[in-house]
N, C-alpha and C positions, 0 to 999 in steps of 0.2 A: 493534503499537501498544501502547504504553505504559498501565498499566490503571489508570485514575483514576477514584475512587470516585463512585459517587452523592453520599455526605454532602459531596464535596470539589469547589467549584464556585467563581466567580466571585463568587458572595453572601455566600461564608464570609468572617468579618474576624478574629474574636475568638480565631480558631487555625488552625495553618498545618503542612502536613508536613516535620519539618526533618530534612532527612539527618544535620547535622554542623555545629557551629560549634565556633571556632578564633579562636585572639589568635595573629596573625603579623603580617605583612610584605609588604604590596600590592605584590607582585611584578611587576604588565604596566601599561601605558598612565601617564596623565597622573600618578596618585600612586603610581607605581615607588619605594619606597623607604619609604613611608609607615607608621607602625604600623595597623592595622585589624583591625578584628574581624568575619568575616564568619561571615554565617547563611545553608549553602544549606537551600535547600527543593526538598526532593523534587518529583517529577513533570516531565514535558517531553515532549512530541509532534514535538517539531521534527527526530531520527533523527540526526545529523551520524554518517557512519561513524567518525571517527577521535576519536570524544569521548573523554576518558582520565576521565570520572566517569559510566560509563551505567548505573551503580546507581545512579544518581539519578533514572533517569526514571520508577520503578514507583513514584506517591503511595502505595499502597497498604505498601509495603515501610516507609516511614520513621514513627515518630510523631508523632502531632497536639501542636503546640506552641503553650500561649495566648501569644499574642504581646505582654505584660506580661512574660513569664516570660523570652521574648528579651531585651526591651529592660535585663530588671536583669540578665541575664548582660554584654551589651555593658559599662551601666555600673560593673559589679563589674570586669569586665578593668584599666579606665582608660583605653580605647579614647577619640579623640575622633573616630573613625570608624566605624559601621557598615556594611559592603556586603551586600549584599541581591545572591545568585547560584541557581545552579543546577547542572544543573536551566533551569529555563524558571521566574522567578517572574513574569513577565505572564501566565501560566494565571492567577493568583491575582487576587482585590482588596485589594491590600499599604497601603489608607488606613490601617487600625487602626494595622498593622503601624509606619507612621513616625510617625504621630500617637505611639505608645508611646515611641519613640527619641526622636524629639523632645520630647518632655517633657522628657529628661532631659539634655541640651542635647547632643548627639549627632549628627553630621554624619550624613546619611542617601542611601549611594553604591548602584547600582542596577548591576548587570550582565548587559544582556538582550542577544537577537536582533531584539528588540521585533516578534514574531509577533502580538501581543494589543495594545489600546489598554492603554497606561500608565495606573495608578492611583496613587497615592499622592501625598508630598509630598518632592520628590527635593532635595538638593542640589548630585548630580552627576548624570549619567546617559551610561553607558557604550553605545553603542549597538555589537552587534557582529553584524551580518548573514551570516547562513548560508543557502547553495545548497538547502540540503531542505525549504524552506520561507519563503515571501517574506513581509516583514516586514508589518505595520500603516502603512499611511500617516503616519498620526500620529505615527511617532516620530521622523520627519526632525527636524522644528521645535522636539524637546525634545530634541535628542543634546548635548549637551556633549563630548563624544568622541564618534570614532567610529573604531573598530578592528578591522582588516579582518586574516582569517586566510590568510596566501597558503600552499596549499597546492601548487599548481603556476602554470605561466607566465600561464592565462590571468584568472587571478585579480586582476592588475594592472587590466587592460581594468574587469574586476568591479567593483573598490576605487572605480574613476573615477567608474561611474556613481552610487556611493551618494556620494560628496562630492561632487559638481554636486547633492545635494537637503539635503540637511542646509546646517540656517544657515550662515553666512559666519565667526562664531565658534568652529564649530566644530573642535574640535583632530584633527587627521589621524593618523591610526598605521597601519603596516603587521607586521605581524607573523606570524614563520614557524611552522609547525605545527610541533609539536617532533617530528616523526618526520624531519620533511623540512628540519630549520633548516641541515645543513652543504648540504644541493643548492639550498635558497631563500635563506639570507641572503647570499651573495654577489650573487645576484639583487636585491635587496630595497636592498643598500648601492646599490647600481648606477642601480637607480628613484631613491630618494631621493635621491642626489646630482645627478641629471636632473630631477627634478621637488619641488624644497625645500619645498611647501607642507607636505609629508609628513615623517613622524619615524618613526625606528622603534621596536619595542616587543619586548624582548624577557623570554619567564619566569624572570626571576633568580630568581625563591624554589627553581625545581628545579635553578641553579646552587649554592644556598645550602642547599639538599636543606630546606628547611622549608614546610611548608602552604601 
């Protein structure tokens, strides 16, 4: 289990563990192609074996960032998007967090498992549920996407149950684990053209080899 400090809890607002932030190129889901600047934060309890950032999940490994000091690095970028990743940020209470960004007139995008009730003030919110850990009820009704990792076949069945709960709006993705994407996206074209409510989603920044 991933060691998360005493000092670093749900109450904290005012500063947050950040692994790494970056001005690139919203590589997966609804704004594939978008400029964005994203801020992870360390910590994460939720284990996915095949995570390709699990130096992310020690809070204790990264340092404490006032989250004022985020928001002018986003608006020094020129960014007019901030994602908010991981890591696992619904450990956190990320209100300060978009309160900062929003001041500064700064779209405020969220990319969880949504393990923990959602805090803050979102403009998009990425809902991406994983097998190691079931979600928060709550975040059905606030997903704006919802993008599902098919790792093998019966992930499909998976994907079903979590779009029968999330709103009617919300936008549908499938998308393959990049270990497995030449044995799953043939799979995945295959769903999709079977069942169009779905779109697929793939990580073009690691075809474009950037962050």
């Amino acid at each position: 289990m991933p060691h998360i400090p005493e000092t670093i809890d749900k109450t904290l607002q005012q500063s947050l563990p950040l692994m790494e932030d970056f001005y690139t190129i919203q590589g997966e889901g609804y704004y594939q192609g978008s400029a964005a600047y994203f801020l992870r934060l360390g910590g994460c309890d939720v284990g996915c074996v095949w995570c390709d950032v699990k130096e992310s999940w020690d809070a204790a490994a990264h340092p404490l960032v006032d989250v004022s000091e985020m928001a002018a690095r986003v608006k020094k970028s020129g960014s007019p998007i901030a994602v908010i990743t991981g890591g696992e940020p619904v450990m956190y209470n990320l209100t300060a967090l978009t309160a900062a960004i929003k001041s500064q007139d700064i779209r405020t995008h969220i990319e969880t498992s949504g393990v923990y009730p959602l805090t803050g003030t979102w403009d998009w919110v990425c809902f991406s549920p994983k097998k190691f850990k079931a979600p928060d009820a709550s975040i059905f009704e606030k997903s704006d996407e919802l993008k599902v990792i098919i790792y093998n076949k019966s992930d499909f069945e998976w994907a079903e149950s979590f779009a029968a709960k999330v709103r009617s709006s919300c936008q549908l993705y499938l998308q393959p684990e990049w270990s497995k994407e030449k044995e799953m996206l043939p799979l995945i074209i295959e769903y999709v053209k079977a069942n169009p409510q779905w779109q697929i989603s793939l990580q073009v920044h690691k075809y474009m080899n950037i962050p």
